[in-house]
N, C-alpha and C positions, 0 to 999 in steps of 0.2 A: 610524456609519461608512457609508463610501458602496459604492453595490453599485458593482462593474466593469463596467467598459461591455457592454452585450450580454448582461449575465448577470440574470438574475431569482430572486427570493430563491426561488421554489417547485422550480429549477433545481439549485440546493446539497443537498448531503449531509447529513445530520444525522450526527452523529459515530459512533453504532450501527452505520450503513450503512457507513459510508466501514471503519471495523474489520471488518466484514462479507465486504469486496468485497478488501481487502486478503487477508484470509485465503485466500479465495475462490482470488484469484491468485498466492500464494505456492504453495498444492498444486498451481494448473498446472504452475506450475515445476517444481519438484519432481517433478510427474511425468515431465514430459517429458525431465529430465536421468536418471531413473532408468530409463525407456527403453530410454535412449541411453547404458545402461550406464556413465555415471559414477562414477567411484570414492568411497567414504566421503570422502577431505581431500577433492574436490569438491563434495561436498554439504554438508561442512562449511563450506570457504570460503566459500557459494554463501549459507548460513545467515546466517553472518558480513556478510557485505556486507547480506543486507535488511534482518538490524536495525539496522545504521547506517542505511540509504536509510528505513527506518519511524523511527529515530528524529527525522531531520533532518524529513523529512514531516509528522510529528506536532507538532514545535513549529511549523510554518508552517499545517499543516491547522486547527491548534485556533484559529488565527483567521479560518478562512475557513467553517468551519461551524458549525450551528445549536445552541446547547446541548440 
């Protein structure tokens, strides 16, 4: 497969990382809304929406990085 323009394979995630870094950024979230005094169905919705956004991610991620 061909790399994308501009990108360099030493540039990509290996898939450890990228679950890593996702994690990583969901507890920002999470912080931040709890903060900011967010309600449980808040954090619940909030749950709800990234693992759709982590699931759609994932089936397009597992072609874009390194096994």
């Amino acid at each position: 497969m061909a790399e994308p323009s501009g990108r360099l394979e030493s540039d990509r995630l290996d898939s450890i990382r990228l679950f890593q870094d996702s994690v990583h950024w969901e507890g920002k979230v999470f912080d931040v809304l709890i903060k900011n005094g967010c309600s449980k169905e808040d954090l619940v919705n909030v749950s709800s929406m990234l693992q759709t956004i982590y699931m759609c991610g994932f089936e397009v991620g597992k072609r874009c990085v390194k096994e």
